[in-house]
MARBAVO-322088 format. One record per residue (C-alpha): residue number from 1; x, y, z. Coordinates in nm, 4 decimals. Layout:
<gulums>
<kekol NUM | xx X | yy Y | zz Z>;
...
</gulums>
This chain:
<gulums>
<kekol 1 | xx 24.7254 | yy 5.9598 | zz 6.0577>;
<kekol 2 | xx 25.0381 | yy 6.1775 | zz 6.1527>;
<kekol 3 | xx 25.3759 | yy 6.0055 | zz 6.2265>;
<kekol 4 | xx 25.6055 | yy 6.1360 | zz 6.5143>;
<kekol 5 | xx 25.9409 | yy 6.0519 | zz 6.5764>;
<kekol 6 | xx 26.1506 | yy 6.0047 | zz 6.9072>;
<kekol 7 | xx 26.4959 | yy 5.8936 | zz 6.9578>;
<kekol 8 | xx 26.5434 | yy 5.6784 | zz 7.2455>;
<kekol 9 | xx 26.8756 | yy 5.5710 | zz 7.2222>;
<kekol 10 | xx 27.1367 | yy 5.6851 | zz 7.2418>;
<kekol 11 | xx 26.9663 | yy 5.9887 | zz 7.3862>;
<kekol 12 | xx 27.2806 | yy 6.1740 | zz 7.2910>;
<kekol 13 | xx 27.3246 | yy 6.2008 | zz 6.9255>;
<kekol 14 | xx 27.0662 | yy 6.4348 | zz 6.7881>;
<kekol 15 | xx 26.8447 | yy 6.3628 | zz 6.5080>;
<kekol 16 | xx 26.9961 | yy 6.1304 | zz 6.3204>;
<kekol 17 | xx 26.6514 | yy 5.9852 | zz 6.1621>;
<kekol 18 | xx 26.3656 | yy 6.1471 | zz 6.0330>;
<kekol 19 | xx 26.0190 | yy 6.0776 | zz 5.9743>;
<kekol 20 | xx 25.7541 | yy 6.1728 | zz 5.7177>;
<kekol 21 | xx 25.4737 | yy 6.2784 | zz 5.9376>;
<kekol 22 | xx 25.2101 | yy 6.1296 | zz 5.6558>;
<kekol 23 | xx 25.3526 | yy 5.8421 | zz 5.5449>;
<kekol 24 | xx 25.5284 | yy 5.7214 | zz 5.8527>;
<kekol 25 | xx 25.8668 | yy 5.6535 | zz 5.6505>;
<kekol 26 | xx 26.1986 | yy 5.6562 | zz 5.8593>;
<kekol 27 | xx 26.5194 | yy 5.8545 | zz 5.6759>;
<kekol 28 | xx 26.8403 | yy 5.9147 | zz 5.7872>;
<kekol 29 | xx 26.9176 | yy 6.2526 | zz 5.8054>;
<kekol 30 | xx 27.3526 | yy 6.1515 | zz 5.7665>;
<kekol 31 | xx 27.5745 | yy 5.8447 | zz 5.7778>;
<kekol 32 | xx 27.6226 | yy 5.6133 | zz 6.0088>;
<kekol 33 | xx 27.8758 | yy 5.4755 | zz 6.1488>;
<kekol 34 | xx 27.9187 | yy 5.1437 | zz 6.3171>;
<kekol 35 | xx 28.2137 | yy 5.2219 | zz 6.5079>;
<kekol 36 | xx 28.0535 | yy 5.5482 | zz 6.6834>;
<kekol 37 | xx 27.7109 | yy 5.3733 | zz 6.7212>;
<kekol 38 | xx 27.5807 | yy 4.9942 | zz 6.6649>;
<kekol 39 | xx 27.2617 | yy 5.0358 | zz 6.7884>;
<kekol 40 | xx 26.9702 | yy 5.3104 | zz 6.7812>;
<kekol 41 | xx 26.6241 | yy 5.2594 | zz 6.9464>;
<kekol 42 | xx 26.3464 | yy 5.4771 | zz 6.8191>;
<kekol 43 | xx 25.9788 | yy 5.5467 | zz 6.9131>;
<kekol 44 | xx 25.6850 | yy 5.5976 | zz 6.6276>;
<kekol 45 | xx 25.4056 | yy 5.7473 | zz 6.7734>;
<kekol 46 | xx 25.0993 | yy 5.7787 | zz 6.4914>;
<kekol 47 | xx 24.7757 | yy 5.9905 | zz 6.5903>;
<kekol 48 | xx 24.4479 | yy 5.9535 | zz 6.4116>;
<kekol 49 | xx 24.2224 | yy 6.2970 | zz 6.3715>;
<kekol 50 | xx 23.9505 | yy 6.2009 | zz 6.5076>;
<kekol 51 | xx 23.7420 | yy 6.3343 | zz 6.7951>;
<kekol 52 | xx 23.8495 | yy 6.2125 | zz 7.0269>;
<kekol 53 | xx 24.2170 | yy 6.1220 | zz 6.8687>;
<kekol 54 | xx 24.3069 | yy 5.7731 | zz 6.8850>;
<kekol 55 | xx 24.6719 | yy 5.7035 | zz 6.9197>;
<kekol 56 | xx 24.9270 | yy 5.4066 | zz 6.9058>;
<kekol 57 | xx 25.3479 | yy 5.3560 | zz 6.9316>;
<kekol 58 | xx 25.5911 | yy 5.1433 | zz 6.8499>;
<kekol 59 | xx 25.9690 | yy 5.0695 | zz 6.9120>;
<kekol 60 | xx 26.1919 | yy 5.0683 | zz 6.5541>;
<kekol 61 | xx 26.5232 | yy 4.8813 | zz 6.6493>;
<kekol 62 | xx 26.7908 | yy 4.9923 | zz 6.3931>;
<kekol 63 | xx 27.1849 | yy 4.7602 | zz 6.4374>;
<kekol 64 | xx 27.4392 | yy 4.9069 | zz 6.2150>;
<kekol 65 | xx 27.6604 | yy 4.5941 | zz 6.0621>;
<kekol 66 | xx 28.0195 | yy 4.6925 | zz 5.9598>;
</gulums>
């Protein structure tokens, strides 16, 4: 399975997470800051190799606490 990684929002601020396309762990790339950003929304997208390739998503919701 491969592990794909889309920032939904704020659709502004780059990529500040990262994901290991095998083992579908999320990283953060910096710091973050609560002040600048409370809230990110991400997307995980994970594709099988089969033929043909099955595929599935979900929604990571990440709230930065001061």
């Amino acid at each position: 399975i491969s592990y794909y990684l889309h920032n939904l929002f704020p659709p502004d601020r780059g990529e500040v997470f990262v994901i290991d396309r095998k083992s579908g762990e999320i990283r953060l790339r910096g710091d973050l800051d609560f002040e600048d950003v409370g809230l990110y929304r991400l997307q995980v997208d994970a594709a099988d190799q089969g033929n043909p390739p099955l595929s599935g998503h979900c929604r990571v919701v990440v709230e930065v606490v001061d």
